[in-house]
N, C-alpha and C positions, 0 to 999 in steps of 0.2 A: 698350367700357369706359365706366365711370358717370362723368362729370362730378362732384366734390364741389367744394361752393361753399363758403367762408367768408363767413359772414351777418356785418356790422357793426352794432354801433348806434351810429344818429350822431344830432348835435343838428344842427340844419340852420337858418343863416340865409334871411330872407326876401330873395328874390332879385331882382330888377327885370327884366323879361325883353320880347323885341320881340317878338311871334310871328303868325301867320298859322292861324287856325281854321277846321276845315272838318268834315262827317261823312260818311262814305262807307264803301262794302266794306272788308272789310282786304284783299282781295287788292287791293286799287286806291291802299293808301299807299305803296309804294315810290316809285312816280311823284309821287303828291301831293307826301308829304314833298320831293321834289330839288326841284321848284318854288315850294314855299314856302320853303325855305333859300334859292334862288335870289330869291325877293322881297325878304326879311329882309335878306341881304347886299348887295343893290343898295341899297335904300334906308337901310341904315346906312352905306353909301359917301356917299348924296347929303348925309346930316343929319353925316358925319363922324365917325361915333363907333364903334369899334369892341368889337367881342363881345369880352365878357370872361371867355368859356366857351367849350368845346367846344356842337356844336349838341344841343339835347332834343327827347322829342317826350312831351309828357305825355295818357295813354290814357284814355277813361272808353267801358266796351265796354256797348254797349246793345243790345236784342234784334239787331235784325238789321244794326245797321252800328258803326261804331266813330268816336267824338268823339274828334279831335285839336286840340292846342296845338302847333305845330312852331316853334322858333326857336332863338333865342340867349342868353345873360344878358348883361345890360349893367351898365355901371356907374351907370349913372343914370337916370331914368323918359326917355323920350321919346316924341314927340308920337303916332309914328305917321302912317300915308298910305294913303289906299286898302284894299285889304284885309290892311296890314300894321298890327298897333295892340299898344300899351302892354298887357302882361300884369306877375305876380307868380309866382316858385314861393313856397309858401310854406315859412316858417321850422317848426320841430319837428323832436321825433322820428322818426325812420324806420331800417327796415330797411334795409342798401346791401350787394349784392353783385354783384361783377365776372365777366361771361359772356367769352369768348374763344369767336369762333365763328362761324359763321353765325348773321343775325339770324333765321332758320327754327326755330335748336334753344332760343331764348330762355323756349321754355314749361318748361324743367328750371330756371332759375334761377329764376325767378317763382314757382314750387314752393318748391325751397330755403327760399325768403324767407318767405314764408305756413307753411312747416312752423316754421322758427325762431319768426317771432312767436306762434303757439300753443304751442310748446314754452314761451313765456314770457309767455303771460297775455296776449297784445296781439291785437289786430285791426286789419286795414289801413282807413286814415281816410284817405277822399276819391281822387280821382286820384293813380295812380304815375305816374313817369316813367320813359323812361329817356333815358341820355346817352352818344354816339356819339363818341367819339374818336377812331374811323381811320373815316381818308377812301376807302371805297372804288375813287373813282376812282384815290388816290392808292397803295393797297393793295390790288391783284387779287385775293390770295390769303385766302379769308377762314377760315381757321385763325388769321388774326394778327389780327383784329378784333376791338377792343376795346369791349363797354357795360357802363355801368353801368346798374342796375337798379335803381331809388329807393322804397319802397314808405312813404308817412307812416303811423304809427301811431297807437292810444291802446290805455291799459293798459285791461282788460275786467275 
């Protein structure tokens, strides 16, 4: 049975975000990603501040490995430590649709999104994210898994 997405278009604040960057295989971000959330939320414990979002990981896929941004949004810039530092998502435009799933079958919603914005004159501008709402450790079953899918645009 076909997945059908509902594409949004939304206007997006610029966001103040803590994150931990690295580049590597994609089969080697599951691991990455839980260690650098696990960075982010230590050291937003020691500075006192907490996430004022579910966690992201924003993607820029390059020949042979994938550029990640893993963390949090916060409510305000902070300093950062070690290989934990002050990021931005930024504000605009973009595509947004919500995947229920395995993060393996995430390449149909990413579709969706890229078929929407050419249905409508646009093309995708700079790094997508997405953003992780259930906790799999906290949710086994990932039929109940919820991301969203972020894609910034401009009209063409």
């Amino acid at each position: 049975m076909a997945i059908t997405y509902e594409v949004m278009d939304r206007l997006l604040a610029d966001q103040d975000t803590v994150v931990v960057r690295g580049e590597m295989a994609p089969q080697d971000m599951p691991g990455w990603l839980a260690a650098a959330y696990r960075d982010v939320v230590e050291y937003l414990g020691r500075v006192q501040v907490s996430p004022s979002g579910p966690p992201f990981a924003r993607l820029t896929f390059l020949p042979d490995v994938v550029a990640v941004e893993a963390g949090f949004p916060v409510s305000r810039e902070v300093a950062g430590e070690g290989r934990v530092e002050p990021s931005r998502l930024p504000g605009g435009p973009a595509g947004v649709t919500t995947h229920i799933g395995r993060y393996e079958d995430l390449t149909s919603a990413y579709e969706a999104v890229h078929r929407w914005l050419g249905d409508h004159g646009r093309s995708p501008a700079g790094p997508h994210w997405e953003v992780y709402f259930t906790d799999p450790n906290a949710e086994p079953d990932p039929s109940r898994w919820r991301t969203d899918v972020v894609v910034p645009y401009r009209t063409t």
